[in-house]
Backbone as a chain_set.jsonl record, in Angstrom:
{"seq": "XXXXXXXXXXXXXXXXXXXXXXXXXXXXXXXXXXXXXXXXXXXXXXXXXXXXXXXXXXXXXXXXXXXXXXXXXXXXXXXXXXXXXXXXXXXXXXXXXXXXXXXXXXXXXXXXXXXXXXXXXXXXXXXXXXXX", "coords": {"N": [[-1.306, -31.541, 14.114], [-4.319, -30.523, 13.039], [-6.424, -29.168, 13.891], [-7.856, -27.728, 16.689], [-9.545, -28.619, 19.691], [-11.904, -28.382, 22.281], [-14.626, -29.011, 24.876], [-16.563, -27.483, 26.435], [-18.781, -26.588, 29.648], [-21.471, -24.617, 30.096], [-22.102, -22.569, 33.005], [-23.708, -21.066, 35.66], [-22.169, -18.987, 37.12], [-20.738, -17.879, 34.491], [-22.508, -16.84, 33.014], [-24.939, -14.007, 31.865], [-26.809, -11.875, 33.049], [-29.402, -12.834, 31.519], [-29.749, -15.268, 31.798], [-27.349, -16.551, 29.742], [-24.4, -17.468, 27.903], [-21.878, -14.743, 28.887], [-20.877, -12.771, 26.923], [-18.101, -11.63, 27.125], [-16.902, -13.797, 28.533], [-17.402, -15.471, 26.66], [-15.523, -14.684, 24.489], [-13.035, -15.114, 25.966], [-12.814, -18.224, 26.08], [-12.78, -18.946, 23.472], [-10.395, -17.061, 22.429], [-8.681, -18.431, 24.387], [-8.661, -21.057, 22.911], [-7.403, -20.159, 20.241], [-5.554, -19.485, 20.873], [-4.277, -22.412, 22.033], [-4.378, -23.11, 19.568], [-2.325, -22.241, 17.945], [-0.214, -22.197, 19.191], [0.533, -24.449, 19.078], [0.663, -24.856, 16.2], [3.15, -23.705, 15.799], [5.213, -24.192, 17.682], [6.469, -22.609, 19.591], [6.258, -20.039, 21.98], [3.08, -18.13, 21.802], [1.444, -14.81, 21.604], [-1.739, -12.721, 21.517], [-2.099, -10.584, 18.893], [-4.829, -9.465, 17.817], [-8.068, -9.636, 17.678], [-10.919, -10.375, 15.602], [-13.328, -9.102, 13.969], [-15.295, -10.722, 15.26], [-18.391, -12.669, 15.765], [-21.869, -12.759, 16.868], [-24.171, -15.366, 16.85], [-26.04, -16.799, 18.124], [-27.515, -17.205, 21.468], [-26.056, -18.765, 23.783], [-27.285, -21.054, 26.465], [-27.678, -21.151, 29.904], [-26.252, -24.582, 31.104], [-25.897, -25.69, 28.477], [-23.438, -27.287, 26.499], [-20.696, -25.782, 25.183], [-18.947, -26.624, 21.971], [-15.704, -25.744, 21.251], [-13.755, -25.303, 18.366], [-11.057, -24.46, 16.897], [-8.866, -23.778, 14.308], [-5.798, -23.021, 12.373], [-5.826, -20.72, 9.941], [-3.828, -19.249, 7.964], [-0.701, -18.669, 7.823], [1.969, -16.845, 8.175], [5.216, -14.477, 8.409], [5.731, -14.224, 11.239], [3.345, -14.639, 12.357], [-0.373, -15.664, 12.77], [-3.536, -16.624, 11.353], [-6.181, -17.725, 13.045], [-8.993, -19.357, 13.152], [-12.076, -19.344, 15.139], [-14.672, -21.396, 16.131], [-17.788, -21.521, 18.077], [-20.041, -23.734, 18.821], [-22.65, -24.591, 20.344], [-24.602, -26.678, 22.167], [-27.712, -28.4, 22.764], [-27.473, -30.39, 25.392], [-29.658, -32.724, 26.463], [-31.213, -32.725, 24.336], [-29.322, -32.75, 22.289], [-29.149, -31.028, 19.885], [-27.373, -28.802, 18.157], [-25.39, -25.41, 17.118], [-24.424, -23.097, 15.247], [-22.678, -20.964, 17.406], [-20.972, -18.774, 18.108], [-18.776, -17.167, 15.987], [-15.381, -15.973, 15.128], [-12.04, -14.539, 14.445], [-8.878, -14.718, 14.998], [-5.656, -12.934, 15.3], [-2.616, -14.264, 16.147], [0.906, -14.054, 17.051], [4.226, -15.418, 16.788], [6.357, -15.418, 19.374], [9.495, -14.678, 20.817], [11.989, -15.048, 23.47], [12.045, -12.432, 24.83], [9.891, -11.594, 23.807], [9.537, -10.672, 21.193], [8.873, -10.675, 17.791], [9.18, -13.634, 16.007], [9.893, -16.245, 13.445], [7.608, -18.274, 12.59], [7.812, -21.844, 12.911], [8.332, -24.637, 10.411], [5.752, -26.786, 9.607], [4.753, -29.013, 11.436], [5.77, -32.891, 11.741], [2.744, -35.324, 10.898], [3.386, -37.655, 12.284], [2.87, -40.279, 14.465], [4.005, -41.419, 17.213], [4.205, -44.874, 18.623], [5.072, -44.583, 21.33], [2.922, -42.419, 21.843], [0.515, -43.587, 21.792], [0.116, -45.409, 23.719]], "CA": [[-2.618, -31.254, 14.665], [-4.829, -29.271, 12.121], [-7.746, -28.601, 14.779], [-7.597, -27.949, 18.28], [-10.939, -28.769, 19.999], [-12.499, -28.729, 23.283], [-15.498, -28.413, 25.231], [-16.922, -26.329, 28.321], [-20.308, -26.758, 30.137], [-21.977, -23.113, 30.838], [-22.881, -22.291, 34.016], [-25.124, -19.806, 35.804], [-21.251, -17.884, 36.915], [-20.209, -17.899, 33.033], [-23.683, -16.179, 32.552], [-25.364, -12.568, 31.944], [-28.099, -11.661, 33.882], [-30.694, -13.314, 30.814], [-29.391, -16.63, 31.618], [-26.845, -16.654, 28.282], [-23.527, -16.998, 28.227], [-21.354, -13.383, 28.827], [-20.229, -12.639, 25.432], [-16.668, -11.381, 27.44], [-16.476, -15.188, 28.832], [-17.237, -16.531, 24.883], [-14.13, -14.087, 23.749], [-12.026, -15.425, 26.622], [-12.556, -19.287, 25.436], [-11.937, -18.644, 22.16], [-9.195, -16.477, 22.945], [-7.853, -19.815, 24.925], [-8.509, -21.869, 22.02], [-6.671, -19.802, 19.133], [-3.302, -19.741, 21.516], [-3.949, -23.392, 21.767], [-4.152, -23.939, 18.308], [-1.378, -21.44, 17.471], [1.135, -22.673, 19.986], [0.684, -26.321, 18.559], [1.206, -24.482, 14.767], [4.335, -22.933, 16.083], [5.718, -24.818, 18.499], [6.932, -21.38, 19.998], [5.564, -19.377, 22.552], [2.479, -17.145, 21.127], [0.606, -14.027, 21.731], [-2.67, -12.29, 20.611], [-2.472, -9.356, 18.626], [-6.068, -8.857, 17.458], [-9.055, -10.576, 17.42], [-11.327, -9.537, 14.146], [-15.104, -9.834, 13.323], [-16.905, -11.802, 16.354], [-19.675, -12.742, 15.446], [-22.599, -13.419, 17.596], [-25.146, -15.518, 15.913], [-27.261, -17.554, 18.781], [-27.43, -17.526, 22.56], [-25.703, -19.945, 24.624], [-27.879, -21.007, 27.325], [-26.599, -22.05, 31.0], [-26.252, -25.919, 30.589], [-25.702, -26.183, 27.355], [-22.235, -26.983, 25.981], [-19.957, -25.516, 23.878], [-17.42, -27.188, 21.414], [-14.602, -24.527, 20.837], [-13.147, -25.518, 17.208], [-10.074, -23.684, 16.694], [-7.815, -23.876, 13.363], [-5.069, -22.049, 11.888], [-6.216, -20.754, 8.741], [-3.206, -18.776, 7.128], [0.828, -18.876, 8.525], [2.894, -15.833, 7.506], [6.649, -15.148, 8.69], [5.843, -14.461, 12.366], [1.653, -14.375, 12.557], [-0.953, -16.672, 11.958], [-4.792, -16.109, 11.804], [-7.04, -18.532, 13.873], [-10.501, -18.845, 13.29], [-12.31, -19.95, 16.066], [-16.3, -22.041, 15.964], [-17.972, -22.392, 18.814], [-21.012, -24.922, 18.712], [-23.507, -24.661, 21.258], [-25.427, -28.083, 21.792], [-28.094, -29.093, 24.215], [-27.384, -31.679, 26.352], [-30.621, -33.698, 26.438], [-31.404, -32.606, 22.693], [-28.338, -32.808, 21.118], [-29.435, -29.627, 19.276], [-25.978, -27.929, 17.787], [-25.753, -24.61, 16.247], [-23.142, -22.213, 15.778], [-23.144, -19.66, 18.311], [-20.548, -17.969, 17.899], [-17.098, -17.278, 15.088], [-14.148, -15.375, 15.28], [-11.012, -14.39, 13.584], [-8.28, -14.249, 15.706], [-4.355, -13.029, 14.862], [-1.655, -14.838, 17.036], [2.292, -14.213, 16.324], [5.128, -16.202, 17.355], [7.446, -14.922, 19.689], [10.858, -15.101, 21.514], [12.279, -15.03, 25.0], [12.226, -11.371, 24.449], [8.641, -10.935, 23.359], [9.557, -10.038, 19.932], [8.285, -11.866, 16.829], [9.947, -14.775, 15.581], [9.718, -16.978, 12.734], [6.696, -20.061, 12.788], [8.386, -23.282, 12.569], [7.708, -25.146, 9.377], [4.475, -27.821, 9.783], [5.542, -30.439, 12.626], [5.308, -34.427, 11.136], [1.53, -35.404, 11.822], [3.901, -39.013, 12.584], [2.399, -40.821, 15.637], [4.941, -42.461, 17.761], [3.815, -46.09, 19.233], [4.933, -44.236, 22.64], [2.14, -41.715, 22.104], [-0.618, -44.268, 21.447], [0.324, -46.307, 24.945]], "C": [[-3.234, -30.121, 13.845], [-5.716, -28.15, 12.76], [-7.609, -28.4, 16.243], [-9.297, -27.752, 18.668], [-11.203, -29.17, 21.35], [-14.28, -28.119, 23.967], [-15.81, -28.163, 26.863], [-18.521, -26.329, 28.266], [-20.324, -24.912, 30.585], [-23.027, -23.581, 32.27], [-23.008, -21.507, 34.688], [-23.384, -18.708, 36.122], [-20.605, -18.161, 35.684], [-21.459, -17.101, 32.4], [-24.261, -14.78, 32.334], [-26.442, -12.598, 32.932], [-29.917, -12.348, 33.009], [-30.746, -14.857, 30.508], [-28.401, -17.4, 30.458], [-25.535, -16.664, 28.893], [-22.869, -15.911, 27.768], [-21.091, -13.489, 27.459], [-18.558, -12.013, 25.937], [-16.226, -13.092, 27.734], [-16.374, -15.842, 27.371], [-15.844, -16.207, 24.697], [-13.08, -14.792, 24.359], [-12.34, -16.812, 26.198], [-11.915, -19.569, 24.632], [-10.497, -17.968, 22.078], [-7.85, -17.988, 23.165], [-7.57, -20.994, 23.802], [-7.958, -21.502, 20.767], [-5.181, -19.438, 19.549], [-3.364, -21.082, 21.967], [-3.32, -23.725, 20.44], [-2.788, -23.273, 17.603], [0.006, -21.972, 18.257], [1.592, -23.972, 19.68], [0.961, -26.018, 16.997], [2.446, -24.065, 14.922], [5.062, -23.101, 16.722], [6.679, -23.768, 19.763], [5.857, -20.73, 20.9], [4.543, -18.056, 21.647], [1.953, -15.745, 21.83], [-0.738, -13.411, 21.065], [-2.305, -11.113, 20.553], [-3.64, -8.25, 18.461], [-7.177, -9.875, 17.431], [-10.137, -9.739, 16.576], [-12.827, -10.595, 13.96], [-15.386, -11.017, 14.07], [-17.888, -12.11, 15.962], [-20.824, -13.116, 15.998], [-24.003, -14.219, 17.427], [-26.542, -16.787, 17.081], [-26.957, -17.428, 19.974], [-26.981, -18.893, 23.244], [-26.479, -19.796, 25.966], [-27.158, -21.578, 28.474], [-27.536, -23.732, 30.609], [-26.46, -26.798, 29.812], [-24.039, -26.468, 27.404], [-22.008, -26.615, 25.071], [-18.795, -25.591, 23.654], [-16.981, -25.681, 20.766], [-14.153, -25.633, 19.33], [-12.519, -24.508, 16.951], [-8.727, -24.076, 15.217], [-7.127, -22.821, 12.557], [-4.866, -22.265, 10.151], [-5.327, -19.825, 7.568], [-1.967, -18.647, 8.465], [1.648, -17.557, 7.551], [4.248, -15.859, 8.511], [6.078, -15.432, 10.13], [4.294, -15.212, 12.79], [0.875, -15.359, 12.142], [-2.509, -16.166, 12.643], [-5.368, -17.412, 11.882], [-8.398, -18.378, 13.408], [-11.265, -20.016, 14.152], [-14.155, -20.558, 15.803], [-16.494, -21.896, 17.387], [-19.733, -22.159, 18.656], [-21.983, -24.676, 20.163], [-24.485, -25.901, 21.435], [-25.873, -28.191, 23.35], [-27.827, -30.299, 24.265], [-28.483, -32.864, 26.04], [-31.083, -33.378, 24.991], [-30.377, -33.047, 21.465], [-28.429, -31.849, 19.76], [-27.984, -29.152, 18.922], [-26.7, -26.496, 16.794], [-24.872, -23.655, 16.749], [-23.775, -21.204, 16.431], [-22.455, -18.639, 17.749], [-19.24, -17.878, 16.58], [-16.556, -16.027, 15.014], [-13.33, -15.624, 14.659], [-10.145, -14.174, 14.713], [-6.047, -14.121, 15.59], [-3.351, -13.316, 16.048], [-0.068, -14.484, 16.384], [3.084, -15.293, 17.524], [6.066, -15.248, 18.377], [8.678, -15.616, 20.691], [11.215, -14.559, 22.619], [11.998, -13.562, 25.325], [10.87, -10.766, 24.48], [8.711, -10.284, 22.337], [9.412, -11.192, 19.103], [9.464, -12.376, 16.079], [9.514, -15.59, 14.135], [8.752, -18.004, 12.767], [7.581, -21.173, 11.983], [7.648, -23.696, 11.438], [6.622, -26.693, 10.007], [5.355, -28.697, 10.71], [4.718, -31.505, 11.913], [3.862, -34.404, 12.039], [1.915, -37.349, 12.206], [3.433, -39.224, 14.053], [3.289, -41.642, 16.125], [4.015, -43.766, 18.533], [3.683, -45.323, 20.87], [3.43, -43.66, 23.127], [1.043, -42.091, 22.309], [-0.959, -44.902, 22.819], [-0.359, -45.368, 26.389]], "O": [[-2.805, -28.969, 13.901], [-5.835, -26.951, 12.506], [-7.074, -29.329, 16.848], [-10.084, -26.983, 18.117], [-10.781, -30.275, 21.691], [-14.901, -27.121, 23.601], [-15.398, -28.549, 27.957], [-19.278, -26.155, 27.311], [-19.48, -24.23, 31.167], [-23.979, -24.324, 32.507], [-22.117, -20.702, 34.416], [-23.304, -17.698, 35.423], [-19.64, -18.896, 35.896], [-21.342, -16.738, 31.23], [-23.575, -14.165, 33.15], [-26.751, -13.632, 33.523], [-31.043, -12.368, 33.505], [-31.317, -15.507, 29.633], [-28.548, -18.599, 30.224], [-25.293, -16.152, 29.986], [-22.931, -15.689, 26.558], [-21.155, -14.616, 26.967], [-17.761, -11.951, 25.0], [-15.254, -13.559, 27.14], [-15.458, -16.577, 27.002], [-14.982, -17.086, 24.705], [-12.164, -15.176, 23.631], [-11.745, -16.633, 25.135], [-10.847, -20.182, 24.633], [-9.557, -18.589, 21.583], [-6.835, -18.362, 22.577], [-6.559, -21.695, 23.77], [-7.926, -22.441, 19.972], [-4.142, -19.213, 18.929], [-2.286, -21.287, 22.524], [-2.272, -24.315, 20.178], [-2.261, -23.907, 16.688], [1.113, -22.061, 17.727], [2.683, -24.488, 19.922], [1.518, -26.949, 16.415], [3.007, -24.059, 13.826], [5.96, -22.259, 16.689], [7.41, -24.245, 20.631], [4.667, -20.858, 20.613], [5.099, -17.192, 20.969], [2.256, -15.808, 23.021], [-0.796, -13.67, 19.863], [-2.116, -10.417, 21.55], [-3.685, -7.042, 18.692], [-6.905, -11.024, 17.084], [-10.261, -8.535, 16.805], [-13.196, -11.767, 13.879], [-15.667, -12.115, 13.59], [-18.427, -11.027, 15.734], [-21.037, -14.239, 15.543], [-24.989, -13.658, 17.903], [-27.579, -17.329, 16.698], [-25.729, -17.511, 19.999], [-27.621, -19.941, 23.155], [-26.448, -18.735, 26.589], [-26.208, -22.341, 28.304], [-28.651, -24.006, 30.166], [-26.877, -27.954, 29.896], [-23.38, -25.912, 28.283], [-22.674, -26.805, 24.054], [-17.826, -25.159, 24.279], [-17.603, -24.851, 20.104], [-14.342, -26.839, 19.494], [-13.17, -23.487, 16.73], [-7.717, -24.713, 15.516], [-7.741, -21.854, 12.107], [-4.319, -23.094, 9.423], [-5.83, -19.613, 6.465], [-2.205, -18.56, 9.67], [1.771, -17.569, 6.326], [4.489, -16.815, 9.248], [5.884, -16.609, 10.431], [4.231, -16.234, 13.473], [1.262, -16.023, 11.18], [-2.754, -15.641, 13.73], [-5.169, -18.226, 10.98], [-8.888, -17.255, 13.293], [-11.152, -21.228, 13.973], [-14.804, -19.776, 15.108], [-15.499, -22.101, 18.081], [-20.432, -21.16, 18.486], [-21.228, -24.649, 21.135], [-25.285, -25.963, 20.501], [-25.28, -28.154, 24.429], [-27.913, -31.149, 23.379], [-28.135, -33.859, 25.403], [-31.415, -34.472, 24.536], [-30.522, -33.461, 20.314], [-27.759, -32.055, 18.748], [-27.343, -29.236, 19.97], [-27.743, -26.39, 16.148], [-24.554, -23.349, 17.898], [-24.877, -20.684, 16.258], [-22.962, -17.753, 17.061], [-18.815, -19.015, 16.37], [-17.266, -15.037, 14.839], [-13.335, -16.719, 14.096], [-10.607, -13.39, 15.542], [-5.307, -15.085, 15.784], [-3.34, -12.474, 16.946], [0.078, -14.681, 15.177], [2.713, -15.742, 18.608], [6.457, -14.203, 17.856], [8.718, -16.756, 21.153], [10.735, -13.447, 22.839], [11.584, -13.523, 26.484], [10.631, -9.686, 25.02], [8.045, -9.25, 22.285], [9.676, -12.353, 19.415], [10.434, -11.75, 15.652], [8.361, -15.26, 13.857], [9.365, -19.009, 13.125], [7.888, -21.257, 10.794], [6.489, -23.307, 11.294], [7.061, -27.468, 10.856], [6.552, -28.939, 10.558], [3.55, -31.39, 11.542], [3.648, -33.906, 13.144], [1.019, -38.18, 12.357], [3.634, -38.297, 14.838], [3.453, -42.695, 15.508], [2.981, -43.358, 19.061], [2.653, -45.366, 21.543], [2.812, -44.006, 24.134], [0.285, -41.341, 22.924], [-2.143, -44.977, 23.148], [-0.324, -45.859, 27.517]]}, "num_chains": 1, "name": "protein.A"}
């Protein structure tokens, strides 16, 4: 899995007071979507260490959506940095446009909570089971 991708409808509680969505609720998506994509690179339990250069480049309005795009864009022994999209698109327009991007550092860790090794790439092999 190279990408991890989902999407979330805004609504009026996900909002600021100017009808937008919070910019703490964006972080926490993204957030959700770079320990998706990190836990599926690593097959290991993750954590966040840091999240680096937010960027806030358009308002999300309530009842718009926005696609999270999450991929892991460098693997070191334990750590791996995420960088997160997210897409803002009206509904009845079909309008897209990045809202927001993020950097975000995830490590691997162990029962312990101490950093571990990232598993080498998992086969992108599709079992027949998986397809059914």
């Amino acid at each position: 899995m190279d990408e991890t991708r989902f999407v979330e409808m805004i609504f009026p509680e996900q909002a600021n007071h100017y009808g937008t969505l919070f910019g703490g609720h964006a972080l926490s998506l993204m957030g959700k979507a770079a320990f998706v994509a990190a836990t599926r690179r690593a097959r290991a339990p993750v954590v966040m260490a840091t999240s680096e250069k937010v960027e806030f480049h358009v308002p999300v309005r309530v009842g718009e959506l926005v696609e999270l795009m999450a991929r892991v864009t460098r693997v070191g022994r334990s750590s791996m940095t995420v960088t997160v999209d997210a897409v803002s698109e009206g509904l009845i327009s079909g309008t897209r446009r990045l809202a927001v991007r993020g950097s975000f550092e995830m490590v691997a860790v162990d029962d312990a909570g101490k950093p571990m090794p990232v598993a080498q790439p998992p086969s992108h092999d599709v079992s027949e089971e998986a397809l059914t």
